[in-house]
LUMGUBA-911176 format. One record per residue (C-alpha): residue number from 0; x, z, y. Coordinates in nm, 3 decimals. Each point is the difference from the previous one (the first is absolute). Layout:
// LUMGUBA-911176
+------+---------+---------+---------+
| zaro |       u |       w |       v |
+------+---------+---------+---------+
|  NUM |       X |       Z |       Y |
...
+------+---------+---------+---------+
// end
This chain:
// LUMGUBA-911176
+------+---------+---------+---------+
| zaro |       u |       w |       v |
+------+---------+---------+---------+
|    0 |  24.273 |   3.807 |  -3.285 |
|    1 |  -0.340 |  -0.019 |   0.036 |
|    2 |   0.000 |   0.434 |  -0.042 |
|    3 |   0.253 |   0.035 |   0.270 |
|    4 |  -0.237 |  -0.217 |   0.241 |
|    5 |  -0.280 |   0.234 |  -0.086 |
|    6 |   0.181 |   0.303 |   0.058 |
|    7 |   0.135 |  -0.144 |   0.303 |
|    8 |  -0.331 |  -0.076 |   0.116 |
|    9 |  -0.153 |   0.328 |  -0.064 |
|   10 |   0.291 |   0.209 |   0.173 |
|   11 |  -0.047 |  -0.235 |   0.290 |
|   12 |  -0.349 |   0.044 |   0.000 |
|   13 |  -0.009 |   0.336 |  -0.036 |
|   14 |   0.251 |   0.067 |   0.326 |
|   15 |  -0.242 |  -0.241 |   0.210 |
|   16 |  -0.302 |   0.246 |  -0.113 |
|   17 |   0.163 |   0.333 |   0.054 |
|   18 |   0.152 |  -0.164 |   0.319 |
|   19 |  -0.302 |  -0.076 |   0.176 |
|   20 |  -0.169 |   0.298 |  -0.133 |
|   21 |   0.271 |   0.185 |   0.158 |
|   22 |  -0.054 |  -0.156 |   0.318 |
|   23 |  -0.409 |   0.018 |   0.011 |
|   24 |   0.039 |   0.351 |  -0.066 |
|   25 |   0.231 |   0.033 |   0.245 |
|   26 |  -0.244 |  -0.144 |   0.231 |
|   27 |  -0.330 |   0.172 |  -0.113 |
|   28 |  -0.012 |   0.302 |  -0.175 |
|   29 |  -0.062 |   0.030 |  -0.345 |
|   30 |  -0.153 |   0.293 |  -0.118 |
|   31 |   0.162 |   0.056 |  -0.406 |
|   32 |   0.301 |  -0.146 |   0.174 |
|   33 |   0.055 |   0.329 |   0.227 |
|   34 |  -0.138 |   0.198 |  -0.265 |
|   35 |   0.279 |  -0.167 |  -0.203 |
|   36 |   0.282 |   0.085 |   0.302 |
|   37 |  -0.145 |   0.332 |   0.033 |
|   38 |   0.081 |   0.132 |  -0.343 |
|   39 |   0.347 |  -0.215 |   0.024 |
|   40 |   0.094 |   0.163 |   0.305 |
|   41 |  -0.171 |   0.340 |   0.054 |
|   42 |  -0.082 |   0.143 |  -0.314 |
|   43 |   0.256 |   0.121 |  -0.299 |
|   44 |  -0.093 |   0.167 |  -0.335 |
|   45 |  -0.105 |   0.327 |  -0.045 |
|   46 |   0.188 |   0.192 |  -0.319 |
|   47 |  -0.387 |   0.197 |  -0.025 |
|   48 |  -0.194 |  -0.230 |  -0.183 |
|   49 |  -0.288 |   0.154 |   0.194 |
|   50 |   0.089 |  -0.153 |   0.284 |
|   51 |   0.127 |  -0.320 |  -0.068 |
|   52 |   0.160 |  -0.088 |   0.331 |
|   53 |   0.131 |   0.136 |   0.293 |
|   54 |   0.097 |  -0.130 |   0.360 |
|   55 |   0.351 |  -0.056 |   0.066 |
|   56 |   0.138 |   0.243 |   0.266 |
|   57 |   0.153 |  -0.144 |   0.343 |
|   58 |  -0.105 |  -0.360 |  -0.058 |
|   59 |  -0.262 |  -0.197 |   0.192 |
|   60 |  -0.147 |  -0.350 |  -0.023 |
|   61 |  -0.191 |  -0.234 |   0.201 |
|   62 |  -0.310 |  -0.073 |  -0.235 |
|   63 |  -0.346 |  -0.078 |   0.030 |
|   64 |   0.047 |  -0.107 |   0.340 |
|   65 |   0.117 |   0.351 |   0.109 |
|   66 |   0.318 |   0.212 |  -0.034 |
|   67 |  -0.022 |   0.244 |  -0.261 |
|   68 |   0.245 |   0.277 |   0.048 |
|   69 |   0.112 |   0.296 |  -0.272 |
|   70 |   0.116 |   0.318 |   0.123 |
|   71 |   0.282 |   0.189 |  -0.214 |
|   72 |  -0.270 |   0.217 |  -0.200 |
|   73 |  -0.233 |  -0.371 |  -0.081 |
|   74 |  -0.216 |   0.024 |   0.223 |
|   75 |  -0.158 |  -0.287 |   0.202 |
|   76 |   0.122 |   0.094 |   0.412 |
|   77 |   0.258 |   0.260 |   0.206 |
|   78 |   0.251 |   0.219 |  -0.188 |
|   79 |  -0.163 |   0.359 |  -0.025 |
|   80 |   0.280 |   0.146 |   0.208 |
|   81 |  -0.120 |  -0.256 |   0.266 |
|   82 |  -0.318 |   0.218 |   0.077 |
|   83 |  -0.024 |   0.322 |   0.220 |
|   84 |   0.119 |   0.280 |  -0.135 |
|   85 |  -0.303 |   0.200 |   0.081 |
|   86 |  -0.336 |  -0.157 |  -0.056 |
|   87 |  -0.332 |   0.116 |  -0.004 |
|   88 |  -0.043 |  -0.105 |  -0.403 |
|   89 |   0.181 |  -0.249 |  -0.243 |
|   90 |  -0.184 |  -0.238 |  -0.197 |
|   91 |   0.038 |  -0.180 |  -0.282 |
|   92 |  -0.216 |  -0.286 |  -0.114 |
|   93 |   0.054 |  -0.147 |  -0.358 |
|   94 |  -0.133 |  -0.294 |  -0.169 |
|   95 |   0.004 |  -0.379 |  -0.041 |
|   96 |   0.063 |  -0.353 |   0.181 |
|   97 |  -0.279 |   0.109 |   0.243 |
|   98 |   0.138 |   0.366 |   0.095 |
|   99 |   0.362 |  -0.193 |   0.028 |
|  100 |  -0.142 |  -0.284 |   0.210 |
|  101 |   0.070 |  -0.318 |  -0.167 |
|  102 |  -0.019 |  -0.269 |   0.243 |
|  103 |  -0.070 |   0.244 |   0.287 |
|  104 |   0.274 |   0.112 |   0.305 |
|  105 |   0.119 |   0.318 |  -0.023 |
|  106 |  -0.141 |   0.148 |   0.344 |
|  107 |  -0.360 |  -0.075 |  -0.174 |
|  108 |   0.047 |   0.121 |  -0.318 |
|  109 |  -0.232 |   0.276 |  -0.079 |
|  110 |   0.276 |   0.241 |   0.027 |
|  111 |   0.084 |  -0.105 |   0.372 |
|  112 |  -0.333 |   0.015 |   0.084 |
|  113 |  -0.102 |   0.344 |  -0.054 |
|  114 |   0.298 |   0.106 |   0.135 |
|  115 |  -0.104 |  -0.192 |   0.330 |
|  116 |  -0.305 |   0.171 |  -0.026 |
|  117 |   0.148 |   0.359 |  -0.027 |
|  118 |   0.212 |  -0.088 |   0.321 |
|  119 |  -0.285 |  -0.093 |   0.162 |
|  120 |  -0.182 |   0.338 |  -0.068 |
|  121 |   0.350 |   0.174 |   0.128 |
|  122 |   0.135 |   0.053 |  -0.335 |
|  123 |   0.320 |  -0.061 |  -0.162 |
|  124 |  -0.036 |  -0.118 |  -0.350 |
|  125 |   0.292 |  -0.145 |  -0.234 |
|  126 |  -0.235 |  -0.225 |  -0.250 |
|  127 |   0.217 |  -0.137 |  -0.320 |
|  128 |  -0.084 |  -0.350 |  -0.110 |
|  129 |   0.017 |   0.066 |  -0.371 |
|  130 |  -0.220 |  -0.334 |  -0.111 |
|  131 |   0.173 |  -0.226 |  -0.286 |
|  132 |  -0.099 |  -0.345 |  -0.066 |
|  133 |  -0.113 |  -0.048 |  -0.358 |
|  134 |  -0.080 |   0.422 |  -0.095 |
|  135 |  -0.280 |   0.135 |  -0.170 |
|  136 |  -0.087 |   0.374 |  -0.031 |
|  137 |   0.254 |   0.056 |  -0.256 |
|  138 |   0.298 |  -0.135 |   0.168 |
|  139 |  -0.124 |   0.147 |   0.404 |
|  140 |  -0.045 |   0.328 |  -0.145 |
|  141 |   0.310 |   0.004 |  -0.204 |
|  142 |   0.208 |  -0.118 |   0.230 |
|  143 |  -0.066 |   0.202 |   0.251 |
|  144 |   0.021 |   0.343 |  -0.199 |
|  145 |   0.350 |  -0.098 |  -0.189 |
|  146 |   0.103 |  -0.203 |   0.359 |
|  147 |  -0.064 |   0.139 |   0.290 |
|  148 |  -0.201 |   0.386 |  -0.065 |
|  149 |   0.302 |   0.125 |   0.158 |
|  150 |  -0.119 |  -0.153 |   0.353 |
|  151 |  -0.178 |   0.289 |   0.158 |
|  152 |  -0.356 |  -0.102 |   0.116 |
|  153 |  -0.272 |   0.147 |   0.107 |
|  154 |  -0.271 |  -0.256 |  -0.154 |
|  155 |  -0.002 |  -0.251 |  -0.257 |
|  156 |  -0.223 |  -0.289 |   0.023 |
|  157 |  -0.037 |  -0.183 |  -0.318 |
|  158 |  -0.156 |  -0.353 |   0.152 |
|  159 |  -0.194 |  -0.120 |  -0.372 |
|  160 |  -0.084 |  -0.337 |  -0.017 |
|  161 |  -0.262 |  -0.056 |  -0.278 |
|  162 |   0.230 |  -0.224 |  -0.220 |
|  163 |   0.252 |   0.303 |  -0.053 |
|  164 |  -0.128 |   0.025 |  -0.339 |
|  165 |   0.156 |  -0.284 |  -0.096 |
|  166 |   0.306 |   0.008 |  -0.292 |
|  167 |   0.313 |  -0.169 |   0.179 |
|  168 |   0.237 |  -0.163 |  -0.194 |
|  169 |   0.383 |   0.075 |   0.088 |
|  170 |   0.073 |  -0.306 |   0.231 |
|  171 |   0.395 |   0.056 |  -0.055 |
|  172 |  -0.051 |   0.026 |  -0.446 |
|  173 |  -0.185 |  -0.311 |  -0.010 |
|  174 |   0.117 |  -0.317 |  -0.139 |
|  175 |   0.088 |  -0.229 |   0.282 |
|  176 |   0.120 |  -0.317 |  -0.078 |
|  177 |   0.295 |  -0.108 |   0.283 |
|  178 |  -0.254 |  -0.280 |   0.160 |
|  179 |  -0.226 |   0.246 |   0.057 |
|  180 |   0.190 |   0.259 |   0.087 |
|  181 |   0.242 |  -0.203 |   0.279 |
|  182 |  -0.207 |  -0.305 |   0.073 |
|  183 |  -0.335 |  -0.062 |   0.195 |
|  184 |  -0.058 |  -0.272 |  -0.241 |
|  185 |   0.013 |   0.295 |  -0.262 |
|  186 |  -0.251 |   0.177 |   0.198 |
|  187 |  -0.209 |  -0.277 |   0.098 |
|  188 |  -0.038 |  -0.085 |  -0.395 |
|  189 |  -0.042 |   0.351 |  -0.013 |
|  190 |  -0.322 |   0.020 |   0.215 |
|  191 |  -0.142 |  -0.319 |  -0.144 |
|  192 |  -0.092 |   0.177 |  -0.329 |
|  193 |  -0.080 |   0.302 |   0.107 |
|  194 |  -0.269 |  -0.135 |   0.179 |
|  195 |  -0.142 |  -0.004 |  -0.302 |
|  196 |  -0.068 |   0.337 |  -0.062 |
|  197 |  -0.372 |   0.011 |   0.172 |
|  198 |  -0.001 |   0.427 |   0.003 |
|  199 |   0.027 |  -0.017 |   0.319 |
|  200 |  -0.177 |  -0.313 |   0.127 |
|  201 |  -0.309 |   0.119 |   0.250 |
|  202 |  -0.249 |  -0.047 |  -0.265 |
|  203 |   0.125 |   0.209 |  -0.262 |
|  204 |   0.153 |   0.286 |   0.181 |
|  205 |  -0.269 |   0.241 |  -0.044 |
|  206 |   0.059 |   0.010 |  -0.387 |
|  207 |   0.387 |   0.013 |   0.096 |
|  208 |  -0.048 |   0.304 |   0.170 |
|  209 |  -0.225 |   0.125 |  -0.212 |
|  210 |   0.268 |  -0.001 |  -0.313 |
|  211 |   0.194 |   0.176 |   0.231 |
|  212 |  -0.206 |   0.305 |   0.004 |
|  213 |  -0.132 |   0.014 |  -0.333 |
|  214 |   0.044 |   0.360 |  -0.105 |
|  215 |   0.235 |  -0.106 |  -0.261 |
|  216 |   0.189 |  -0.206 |   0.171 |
|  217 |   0.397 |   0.103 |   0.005 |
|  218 |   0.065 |  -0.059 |   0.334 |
|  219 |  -0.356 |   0.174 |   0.116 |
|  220 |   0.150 |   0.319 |  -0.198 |
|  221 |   0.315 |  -0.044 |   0.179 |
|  222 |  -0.118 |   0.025 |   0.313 |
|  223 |  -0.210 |   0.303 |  -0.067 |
|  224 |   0.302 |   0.165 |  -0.155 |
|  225 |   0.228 |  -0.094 |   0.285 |
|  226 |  -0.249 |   0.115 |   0.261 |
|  227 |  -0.034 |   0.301 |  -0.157 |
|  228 |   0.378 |   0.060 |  -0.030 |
|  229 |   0.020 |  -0.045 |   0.377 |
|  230 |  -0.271 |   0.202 |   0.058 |
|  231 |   0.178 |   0.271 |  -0.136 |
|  232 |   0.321 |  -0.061 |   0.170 |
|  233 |  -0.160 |  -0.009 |   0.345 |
|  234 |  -0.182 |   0.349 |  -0.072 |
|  235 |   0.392 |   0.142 |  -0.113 |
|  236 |   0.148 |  -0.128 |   0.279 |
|  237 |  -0.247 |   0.054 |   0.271 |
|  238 |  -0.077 |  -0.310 |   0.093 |
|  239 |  -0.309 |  -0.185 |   0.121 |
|  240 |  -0.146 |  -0.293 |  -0.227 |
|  241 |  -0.206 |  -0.284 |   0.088 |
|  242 |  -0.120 |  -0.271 |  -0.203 |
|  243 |  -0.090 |  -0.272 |   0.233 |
|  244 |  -0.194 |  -0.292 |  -0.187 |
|  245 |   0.045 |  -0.358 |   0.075 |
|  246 |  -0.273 |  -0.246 |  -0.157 |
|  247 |   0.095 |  -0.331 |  -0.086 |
|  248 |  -0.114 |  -0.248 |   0.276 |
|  249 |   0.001 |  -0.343 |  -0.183 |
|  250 |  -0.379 |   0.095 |  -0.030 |
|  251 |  -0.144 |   0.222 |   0.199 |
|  252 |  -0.360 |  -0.208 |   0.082 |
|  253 |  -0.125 |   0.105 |  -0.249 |
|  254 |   0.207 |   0.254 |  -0.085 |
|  255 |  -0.022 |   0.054 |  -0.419 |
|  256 |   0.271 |   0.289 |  -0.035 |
|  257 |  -0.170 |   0.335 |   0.167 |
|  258 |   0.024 |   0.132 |  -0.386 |
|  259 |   0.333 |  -0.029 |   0.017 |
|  260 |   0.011 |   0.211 |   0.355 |
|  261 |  -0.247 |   0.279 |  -0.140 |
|  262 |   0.177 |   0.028 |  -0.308 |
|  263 |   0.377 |   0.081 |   0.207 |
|  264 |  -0.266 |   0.212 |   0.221 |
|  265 |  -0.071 |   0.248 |  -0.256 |
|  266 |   0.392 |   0.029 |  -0.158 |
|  267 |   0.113 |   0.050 |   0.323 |
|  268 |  -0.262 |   0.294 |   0.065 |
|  269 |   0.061 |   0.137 |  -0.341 |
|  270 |   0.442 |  -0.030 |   0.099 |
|  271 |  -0.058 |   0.164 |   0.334 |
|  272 |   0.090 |  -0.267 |   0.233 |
|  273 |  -0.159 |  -0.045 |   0.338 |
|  274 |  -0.119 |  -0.376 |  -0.014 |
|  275 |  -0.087 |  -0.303 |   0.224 |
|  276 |  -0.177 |  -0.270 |  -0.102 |
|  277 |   0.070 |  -0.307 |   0.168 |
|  278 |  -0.273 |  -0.255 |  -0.120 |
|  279 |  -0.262 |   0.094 |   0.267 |
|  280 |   0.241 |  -0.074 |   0.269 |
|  281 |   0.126 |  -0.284 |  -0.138 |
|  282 |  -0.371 |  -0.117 |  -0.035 |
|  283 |  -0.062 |   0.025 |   0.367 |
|  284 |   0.250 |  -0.318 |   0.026 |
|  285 |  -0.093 |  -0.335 |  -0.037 |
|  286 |   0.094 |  -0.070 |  -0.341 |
|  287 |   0.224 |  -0.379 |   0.112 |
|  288 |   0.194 |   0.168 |   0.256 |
|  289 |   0.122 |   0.261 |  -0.304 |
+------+---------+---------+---------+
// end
């Protein structure tokens, strides 16, 4: 009897838990919780390894605080057959969480803006919003050659963010137990011990980053490889390729990853990209405000 009581009691217990959890998050946002709904909702499993995941086509979700919509080709934004037919250049930007906009309204995503800015200089531009939440070099580049090279553009912008050396694990082929996998409870449990991992704590993220880029790091050769591949595409097909470089602004006073930034520098000189490197921009703003 006295098993049935505690069984009883934890079931109970656990519906209060997930219950109000439900209803906090509900009422303030919760980052690994939309995170969590993003990759329930948006997101479906890539059959290329290389990529791991894909968006879903035709769905959208309110997450983040913003509505997140997927066009029929995946990307983040209008249909392509909802831009003019004849445009000055198309553009395609490819990347991460930050080129996709995570938490950000469409009309200032990076991809609306410039293509504000080209209206505002008199010229029509159709700019693709090709940005992925959870990507690295490997799955961007990938993607977009086996995806979407049949898109005709006129110049590719690959925005690299300097953890895109990382080695991703295939969200969808991990082991997920149910709670985890259906319940915030699951993912609240979840969070609690991975805060334990203290890679990337603000203390120790220098020597994170700087196992990122040892020379013989697999994901570090990865990304050179991929680059390279891309490289090579964009001189085939014509195309225009820019390497734009985001730094990592958790700590940018003092900044402690410029290596990082000279060494993508010099690969992206030797691969024949134009590149723009945003850390001195980003510098000029008061570090709280980023």
């Amino acid at each position: 009897m006295k098993y049935i009581i505690f069984l009883i009691s934890v079931i109970v217990g656990f519906v209060i838990c997930e219950s109000l959890l439900r209803i906090n998050n509900a009422i303030k946002l919760n980052y690994d919780i939309e995170m969590w709904k993003y990759a329930k909702i948006l997101k479906q499993k890539s059959e290329n390894h290389k990529i791991g995941h894909i968006h879903q086509p035709n769905k959208s979700a309110f997450l983040q605080g913003v509505e997140i919509r997927i066009n029929n080709r995946g990307f983040r934004g209008l249909s392509l057959e909802s831009y003019p037919t004849i445009v000055d250049r198309r553009i395609m930007l490819i990347g991460s969480s930050i080129t996709f906009g995570w938490g950000v309204e469409e009309e200032y995503v990076f991809s609306s803006i410039l293509q504000k800015n080209a209206l505002k200089d008199g010229k029509v531009w159709a700019v693709y919003n090709g940005g992925i939440g959870n990507y690295n070099t490997q799955r961007y580049v990938t993607n977009y050659i086996e995806n979407w090279s049949d898109i005709k553009i006129d110049d590719l912008i690959v925005q690299y963010f300097i953890n895109d050396t990382e080695v991703l694990e295939r969200e969808f082929e991990r082991k997920i137990n149910f709670f985890t996998k259906n319940t915030h409870t699951g993912v609240l449990l979840w969070k609690v011990l991975n805060s334990f991992n203290q890679d990337l704590s603000i203390k120790n993220i220098k020597s994170y980053y700087e196992k990122l880029y040892m020379d013989d790091f697999e994901g570090y050769q990865e990304m050179i490889m991929q680059l390279g591949k891309l490289s090579n595409f964009c001189e085939f097909k014509k195309i225009n390729c820019y390497l734009l470089v985001t730094p990592d602004i958790h700590q940018l006073e003092p900044y402690e990853l410029k290596f990082i930034h000279r060494k993508i520098k010099k690969i992206a000189e030797d691969l024949n990209f134009k590149t723009l490197d945003l850390l001195k921009t980003l510098n000029s703003l008061p570090a709280k405000k980023l």
